[in-house]
PDB file of N, CA, C, O and CB in Angstrom:
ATOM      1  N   UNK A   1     -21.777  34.279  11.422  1.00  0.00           N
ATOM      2  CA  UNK A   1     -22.674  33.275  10.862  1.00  0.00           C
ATOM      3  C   UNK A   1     -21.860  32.072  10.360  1.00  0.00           C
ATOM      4  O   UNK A   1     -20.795  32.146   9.748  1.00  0.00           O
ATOM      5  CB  UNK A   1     -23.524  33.883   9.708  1.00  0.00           C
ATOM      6  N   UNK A   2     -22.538  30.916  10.722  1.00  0.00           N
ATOM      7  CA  UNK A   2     -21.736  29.451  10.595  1.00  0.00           C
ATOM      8  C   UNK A   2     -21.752  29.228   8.882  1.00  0.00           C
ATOM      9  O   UNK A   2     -22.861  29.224   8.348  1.00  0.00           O
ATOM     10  CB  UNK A   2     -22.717  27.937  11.566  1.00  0.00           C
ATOM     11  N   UNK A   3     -20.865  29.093   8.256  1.00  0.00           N
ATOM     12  CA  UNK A   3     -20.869  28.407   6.796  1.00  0.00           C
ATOM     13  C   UNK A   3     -21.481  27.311   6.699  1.00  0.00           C
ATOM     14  O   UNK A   3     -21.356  26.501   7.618  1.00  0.00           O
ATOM     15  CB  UNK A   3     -19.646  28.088   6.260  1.00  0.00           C
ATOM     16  N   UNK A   4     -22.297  27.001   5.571  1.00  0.00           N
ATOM     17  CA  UNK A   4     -22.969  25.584   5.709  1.00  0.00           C
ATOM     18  C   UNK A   4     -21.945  24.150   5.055  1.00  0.00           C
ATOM     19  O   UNK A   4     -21.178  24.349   4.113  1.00  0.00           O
ATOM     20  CB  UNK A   4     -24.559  25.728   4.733  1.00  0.00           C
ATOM     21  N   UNK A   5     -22.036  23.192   5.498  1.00  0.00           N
ATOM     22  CA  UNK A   5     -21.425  22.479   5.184  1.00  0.00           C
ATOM     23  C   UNK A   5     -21.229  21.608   4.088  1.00  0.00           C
ATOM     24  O   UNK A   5     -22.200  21.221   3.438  1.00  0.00           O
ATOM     25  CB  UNK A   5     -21.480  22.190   5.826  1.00  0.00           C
ATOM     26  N   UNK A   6     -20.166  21.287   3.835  1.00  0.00           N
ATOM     27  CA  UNK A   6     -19.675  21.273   2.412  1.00  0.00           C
ATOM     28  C   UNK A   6     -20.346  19.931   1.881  1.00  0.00           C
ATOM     29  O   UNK A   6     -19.816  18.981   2.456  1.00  0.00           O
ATOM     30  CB  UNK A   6     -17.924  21.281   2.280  1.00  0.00           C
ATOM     31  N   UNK A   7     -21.443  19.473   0.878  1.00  0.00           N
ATOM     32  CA  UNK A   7     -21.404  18.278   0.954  1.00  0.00           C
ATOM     33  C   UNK A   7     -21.371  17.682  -0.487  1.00  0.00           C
ATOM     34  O   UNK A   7     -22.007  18.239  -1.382  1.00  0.00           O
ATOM     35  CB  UNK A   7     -22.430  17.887   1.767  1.00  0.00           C
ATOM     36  N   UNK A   8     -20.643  16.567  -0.721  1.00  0.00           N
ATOM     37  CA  UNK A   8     -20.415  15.778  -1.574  1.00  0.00           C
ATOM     38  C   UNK A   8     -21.423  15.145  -2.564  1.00  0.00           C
ATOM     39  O   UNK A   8     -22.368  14.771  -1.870  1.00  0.00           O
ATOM     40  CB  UNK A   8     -19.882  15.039  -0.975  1.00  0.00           C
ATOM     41  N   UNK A   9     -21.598  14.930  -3.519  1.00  0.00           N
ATOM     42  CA  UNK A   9     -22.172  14.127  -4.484  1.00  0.00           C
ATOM     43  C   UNK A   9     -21.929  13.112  -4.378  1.00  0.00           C
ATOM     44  O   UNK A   9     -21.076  12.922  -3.511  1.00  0.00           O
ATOM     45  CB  UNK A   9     -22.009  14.321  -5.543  1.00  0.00           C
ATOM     46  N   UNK A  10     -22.359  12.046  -4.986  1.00  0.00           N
ATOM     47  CA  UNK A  10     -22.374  10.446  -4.734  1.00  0.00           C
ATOM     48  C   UNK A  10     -21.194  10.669  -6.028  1.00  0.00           C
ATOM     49  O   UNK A  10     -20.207   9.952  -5.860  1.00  0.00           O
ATOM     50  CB  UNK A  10     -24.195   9.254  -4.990  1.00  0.00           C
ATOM     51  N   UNK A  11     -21.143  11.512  -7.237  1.00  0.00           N
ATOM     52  CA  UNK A  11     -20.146  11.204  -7.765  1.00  0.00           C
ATOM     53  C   UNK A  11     -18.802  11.693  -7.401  1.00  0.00           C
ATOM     54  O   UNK A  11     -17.887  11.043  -7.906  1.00  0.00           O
ATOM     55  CB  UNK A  11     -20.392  11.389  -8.789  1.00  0.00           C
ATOM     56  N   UNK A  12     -18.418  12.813  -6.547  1.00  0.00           N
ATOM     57  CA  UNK A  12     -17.199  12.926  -6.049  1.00  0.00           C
ATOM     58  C   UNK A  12     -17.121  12.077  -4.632  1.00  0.00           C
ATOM     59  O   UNK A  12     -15.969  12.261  -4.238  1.00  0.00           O
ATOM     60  CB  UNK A  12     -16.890  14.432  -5.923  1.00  0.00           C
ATOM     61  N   UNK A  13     -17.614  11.475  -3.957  1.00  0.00           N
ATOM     62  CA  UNK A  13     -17.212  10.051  -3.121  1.00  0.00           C
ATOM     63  C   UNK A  13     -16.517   9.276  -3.928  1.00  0.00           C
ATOM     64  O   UNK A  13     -15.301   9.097  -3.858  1.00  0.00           O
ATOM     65  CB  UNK A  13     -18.406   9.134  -2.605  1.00  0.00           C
ATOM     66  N   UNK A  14     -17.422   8.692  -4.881  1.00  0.00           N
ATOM     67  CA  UNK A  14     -17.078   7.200  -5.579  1.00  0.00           C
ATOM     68  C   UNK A  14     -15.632   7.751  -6.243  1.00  0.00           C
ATOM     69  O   UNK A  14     -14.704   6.958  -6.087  1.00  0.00           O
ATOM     70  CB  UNK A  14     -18.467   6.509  -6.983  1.00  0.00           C
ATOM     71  N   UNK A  15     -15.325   8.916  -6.916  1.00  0.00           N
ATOM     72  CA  UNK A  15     -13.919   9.593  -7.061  1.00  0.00           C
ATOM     73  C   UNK A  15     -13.180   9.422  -5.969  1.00  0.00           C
ATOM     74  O   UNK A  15     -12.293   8.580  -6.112  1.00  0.00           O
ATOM     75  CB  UNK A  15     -13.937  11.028  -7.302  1.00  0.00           C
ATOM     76  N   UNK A  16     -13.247   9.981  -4.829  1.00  0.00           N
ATOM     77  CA  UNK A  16     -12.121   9.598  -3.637  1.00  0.00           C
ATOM     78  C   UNK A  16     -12.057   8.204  -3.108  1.00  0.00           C
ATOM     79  O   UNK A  16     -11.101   7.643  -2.571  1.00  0.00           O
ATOM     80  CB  UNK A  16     -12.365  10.437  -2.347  1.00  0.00           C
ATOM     81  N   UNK A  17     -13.192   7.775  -3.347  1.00  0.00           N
ATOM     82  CA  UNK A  17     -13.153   6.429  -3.216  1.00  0.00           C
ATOM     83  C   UNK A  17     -12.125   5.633  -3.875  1.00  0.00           C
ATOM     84  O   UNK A  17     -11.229   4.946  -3.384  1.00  0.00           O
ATOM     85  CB  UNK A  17     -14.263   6.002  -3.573  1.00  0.00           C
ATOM     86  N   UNK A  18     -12.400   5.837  -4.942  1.00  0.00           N
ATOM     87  CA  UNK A  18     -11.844   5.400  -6.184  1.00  0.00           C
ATOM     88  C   UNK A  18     -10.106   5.689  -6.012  1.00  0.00           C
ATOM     89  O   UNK A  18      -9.283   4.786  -6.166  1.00  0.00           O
ATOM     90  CB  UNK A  18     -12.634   6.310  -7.519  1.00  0.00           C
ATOM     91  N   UNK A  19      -9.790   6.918  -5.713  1.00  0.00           N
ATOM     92  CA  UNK A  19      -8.591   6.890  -5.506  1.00  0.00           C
ATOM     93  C   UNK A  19      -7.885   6.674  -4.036  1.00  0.00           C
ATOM     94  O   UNK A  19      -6.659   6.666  -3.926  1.00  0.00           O
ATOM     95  CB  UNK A  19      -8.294   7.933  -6.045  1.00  0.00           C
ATOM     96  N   UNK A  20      -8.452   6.563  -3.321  1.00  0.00           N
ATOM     97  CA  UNK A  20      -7.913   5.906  -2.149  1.00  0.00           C
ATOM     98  C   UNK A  20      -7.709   4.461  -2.631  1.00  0.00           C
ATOM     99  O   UNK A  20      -6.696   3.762  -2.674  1.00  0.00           O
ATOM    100  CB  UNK A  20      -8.890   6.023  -0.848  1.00  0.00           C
ATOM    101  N   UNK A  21      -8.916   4.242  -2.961  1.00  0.00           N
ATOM    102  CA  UNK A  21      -8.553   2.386  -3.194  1.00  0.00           C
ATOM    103  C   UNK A  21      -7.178   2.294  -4.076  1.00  0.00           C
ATOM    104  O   UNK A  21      -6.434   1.321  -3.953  1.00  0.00           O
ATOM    105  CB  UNK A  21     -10.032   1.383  -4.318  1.00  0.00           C
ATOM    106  N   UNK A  22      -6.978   3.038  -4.698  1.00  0.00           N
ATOM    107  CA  UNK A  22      -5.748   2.663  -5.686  1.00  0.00           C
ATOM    108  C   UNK A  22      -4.699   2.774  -4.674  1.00  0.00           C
ATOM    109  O   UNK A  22      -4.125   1.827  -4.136  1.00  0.00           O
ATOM    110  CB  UNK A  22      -5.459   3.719  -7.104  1.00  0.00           C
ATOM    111  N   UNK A  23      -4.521   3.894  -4.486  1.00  0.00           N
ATOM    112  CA  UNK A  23      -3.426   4.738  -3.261  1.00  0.00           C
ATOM    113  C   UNK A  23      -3.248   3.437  -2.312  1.00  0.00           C
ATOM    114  O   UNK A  23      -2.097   3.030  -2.152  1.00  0.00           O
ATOM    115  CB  UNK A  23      -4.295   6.400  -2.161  1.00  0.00           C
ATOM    116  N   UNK A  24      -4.297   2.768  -1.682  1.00  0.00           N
ATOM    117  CA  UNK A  24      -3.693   1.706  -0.894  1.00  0.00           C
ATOM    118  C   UNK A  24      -3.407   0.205  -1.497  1.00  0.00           C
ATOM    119  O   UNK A  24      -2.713  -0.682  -1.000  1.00  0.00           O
ATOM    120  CB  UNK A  24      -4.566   1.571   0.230  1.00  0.00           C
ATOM    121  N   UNK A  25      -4.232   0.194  -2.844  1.00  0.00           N
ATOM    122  CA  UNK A  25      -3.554  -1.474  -3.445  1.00  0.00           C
ATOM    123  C   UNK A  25      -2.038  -1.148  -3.601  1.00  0.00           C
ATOM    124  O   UNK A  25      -1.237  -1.914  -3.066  1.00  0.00           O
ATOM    125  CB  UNK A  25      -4.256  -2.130  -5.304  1.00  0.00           C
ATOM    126  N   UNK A  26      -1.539   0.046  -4.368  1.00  0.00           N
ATOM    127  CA  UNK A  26      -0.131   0.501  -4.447  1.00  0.00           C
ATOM    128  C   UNK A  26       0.663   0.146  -3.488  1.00  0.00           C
ATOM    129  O   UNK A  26       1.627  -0.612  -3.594  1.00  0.00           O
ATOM    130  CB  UNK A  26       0.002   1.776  -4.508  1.00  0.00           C
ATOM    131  N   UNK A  27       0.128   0.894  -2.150  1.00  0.00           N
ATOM    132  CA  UNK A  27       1.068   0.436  -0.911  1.00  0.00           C
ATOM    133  C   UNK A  27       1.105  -0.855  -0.441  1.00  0.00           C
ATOM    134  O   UNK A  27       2.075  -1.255   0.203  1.00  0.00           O
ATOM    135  CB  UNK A  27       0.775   1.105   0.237  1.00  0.00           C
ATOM    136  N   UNK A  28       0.164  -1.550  -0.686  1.00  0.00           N
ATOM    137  CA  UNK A  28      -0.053  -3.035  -0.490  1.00  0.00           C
ATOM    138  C   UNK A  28       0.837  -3.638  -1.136  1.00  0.00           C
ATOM    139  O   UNK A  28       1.705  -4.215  -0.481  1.00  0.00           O
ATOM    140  CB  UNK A  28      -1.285  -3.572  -0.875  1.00  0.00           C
ATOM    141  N   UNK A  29       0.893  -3.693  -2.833  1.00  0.00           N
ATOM    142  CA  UNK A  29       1.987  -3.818  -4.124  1.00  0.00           C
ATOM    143  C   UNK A  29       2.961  -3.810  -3.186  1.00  0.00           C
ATOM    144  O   UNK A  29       3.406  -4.718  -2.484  1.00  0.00           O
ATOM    145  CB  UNK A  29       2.143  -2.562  -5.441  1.00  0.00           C
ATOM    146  N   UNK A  30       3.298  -2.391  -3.287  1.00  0.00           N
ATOM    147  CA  UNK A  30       4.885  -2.361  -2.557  1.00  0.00           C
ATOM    148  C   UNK A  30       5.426  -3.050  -1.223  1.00  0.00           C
ATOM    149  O   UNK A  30       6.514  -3.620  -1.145  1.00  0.00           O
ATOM    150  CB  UNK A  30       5.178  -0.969  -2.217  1.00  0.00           C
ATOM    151  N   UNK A  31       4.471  -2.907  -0.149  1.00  0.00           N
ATOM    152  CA  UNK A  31       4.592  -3.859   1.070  1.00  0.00           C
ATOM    153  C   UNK A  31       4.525  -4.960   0.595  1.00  0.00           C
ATOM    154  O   UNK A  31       4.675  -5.600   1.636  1.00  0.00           O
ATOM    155  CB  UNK A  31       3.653  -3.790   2.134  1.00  0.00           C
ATOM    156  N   UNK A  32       4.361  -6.068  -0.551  1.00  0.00           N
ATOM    157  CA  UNK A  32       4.430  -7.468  -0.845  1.00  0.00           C
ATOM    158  C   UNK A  32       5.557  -7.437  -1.511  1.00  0.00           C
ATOM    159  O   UNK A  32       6.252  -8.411  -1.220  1.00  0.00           O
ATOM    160  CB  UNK A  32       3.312  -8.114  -1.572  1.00  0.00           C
ATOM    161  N   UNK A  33       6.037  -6.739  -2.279  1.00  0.00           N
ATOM    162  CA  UNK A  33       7.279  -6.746  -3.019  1.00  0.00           C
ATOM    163  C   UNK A  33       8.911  -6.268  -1.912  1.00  0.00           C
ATOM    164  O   UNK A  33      10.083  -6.536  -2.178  1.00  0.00           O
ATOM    165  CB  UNK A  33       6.901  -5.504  -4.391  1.00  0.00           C
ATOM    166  N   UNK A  34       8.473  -5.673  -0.957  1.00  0.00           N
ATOM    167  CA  UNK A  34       9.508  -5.699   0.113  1.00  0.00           C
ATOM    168  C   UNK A  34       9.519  -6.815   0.671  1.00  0.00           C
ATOM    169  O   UNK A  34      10.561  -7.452   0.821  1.00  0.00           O
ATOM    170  CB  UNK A  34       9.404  -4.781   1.093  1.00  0.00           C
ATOM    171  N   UNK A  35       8.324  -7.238   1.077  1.00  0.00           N
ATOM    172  CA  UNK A  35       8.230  -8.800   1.974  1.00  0.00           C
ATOM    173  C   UNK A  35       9.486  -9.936   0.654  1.00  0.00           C
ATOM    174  O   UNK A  35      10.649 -10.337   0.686  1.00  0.00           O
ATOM    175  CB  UNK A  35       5.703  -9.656   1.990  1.00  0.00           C
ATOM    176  N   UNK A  36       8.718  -9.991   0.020  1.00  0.00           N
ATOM    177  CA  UNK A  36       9.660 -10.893  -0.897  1.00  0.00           C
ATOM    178  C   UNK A  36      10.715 -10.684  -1.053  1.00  0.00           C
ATOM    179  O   UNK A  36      11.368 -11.704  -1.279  1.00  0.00           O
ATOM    180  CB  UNK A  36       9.432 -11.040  -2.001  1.00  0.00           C
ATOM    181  N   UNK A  37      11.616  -9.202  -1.041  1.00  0.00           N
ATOM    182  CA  UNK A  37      12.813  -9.338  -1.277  1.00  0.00           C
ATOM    183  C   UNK A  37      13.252  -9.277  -0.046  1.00  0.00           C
ATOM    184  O   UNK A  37      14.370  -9.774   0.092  1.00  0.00           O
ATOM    185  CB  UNK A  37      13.344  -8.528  -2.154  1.00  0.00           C
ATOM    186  N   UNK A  38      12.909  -8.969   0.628  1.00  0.00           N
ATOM    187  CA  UNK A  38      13.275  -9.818   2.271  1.00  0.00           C
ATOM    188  C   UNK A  38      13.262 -10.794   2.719  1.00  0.00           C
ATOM    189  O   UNK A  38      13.900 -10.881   3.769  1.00  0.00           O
ATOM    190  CB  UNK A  38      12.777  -9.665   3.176  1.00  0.00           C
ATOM    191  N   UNK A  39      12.573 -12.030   2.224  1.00  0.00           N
ATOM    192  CA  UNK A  39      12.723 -13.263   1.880  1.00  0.00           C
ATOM    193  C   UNK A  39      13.557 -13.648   1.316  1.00  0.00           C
ATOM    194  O   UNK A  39      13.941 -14.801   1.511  1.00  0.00           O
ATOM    195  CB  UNK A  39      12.030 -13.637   1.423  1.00  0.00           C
ATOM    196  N   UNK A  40      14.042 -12.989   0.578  1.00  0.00           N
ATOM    197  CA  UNK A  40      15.106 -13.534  -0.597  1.00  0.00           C
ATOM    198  C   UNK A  40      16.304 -13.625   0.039  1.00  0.00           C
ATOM    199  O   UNK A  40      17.005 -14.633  -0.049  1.00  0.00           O
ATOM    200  CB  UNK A  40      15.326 -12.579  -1.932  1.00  0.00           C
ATOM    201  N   UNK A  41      16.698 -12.364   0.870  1.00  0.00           N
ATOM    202  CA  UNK A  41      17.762 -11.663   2.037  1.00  0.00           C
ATOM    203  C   UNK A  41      18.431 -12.682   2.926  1.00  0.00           C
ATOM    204  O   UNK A  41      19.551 -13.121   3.189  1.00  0.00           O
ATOM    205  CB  UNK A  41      16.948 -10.617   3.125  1.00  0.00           C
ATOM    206  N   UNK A  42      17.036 -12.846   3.284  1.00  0.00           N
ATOM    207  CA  UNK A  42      16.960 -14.167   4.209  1.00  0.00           C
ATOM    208  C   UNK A  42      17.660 -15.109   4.114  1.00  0.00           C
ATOM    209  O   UNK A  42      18.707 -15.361   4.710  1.00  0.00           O
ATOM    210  CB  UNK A  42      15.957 -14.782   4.206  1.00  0.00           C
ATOM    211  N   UNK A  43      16.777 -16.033   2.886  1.00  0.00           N
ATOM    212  CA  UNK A  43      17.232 -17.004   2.064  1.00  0.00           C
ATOM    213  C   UNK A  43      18.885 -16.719   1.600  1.00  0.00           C
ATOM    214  O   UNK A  43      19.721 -17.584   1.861  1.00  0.00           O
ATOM    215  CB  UNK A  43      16.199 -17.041   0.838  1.00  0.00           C
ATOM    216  N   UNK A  44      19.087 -16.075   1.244  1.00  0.00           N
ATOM    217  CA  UNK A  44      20.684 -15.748   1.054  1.00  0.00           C
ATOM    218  C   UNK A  44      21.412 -16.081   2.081  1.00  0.00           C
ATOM    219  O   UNK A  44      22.137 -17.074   2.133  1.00  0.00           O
ATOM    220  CB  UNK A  44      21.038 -14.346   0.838  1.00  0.00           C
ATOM    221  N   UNK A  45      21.213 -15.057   3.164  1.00  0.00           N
ATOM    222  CA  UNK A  45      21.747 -15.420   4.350  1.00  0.00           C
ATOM    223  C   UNK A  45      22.150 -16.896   4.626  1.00  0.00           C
ATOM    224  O   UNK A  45      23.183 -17.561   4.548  1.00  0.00           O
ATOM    225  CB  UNK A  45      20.870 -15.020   5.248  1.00  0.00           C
ATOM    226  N   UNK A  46      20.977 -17.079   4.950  1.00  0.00           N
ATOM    227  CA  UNK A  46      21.222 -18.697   5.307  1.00  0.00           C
ATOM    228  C   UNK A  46      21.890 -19.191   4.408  1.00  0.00           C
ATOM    229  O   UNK A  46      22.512 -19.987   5.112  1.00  0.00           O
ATOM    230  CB  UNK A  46      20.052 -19.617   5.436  1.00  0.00           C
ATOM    231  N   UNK A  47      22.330 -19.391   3.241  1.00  0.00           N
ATOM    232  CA  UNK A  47      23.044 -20.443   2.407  1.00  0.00           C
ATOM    233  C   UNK A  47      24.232 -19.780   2.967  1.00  0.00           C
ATOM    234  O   UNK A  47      24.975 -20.339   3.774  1.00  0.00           O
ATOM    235  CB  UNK A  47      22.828 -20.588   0.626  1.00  0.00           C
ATOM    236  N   UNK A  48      24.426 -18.442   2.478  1.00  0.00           N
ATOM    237  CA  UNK A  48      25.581 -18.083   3.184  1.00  0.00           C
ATOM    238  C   UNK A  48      25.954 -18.747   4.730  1.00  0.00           C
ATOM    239  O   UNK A  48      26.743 -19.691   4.762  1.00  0.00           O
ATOM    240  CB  UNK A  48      25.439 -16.631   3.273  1.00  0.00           C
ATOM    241  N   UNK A  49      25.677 -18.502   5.327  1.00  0.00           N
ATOM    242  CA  UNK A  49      25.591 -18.872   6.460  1.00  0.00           C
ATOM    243  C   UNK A  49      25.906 -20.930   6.901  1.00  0.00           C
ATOM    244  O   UNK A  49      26.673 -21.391   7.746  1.00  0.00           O
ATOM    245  CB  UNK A  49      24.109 -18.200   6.693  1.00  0.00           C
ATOM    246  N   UNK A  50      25.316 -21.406   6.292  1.00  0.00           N
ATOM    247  CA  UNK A  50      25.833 -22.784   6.193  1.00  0.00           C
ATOM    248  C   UNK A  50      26.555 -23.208   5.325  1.00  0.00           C
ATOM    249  O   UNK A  50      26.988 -24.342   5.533  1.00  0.00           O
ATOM    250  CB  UNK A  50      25.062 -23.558   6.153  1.00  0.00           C
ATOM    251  N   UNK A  51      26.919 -22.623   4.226  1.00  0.00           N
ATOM    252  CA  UNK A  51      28.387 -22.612   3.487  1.00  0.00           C
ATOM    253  C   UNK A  51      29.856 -22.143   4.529  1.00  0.00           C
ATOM    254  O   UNK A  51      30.987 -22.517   4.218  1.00  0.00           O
ATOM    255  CB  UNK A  51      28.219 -21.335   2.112  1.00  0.00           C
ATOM    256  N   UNK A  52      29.673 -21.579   5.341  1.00  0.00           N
ATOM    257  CA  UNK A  52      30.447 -21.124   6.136  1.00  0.00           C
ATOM    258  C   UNK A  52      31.104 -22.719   6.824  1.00  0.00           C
ATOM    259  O   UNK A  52      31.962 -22.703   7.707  1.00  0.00           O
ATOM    260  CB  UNK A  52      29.612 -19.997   7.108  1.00  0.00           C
TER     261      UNK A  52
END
């Protein structure tokens, strides 16, 4: 016999909801804060680079 399927409340959605959305602004955070210091890298470079 098939188990019936598991189903959610509108208040444990808006919970996973809720934490996914965080879980990906975080990774977003961090993917903008790499971009920038990779910019920076960059920017280094090059001065380096025409100081030469």
């Amino acid at each position: 016999m098939q188990e019936p399927e598991k189903l959610f409340t509108q208040e444990d959605v808006n919970r996973i909801v809720k934490e996914r959305l965080k879980r990906e602004r975080r990774k977003r955070a961090d993917l903008l804060n790499y971009i920038a210091w990779l910019e920076e890298k960059v920017k280094e470079n090059k001065e380096a680079m025409s100081d030469e």
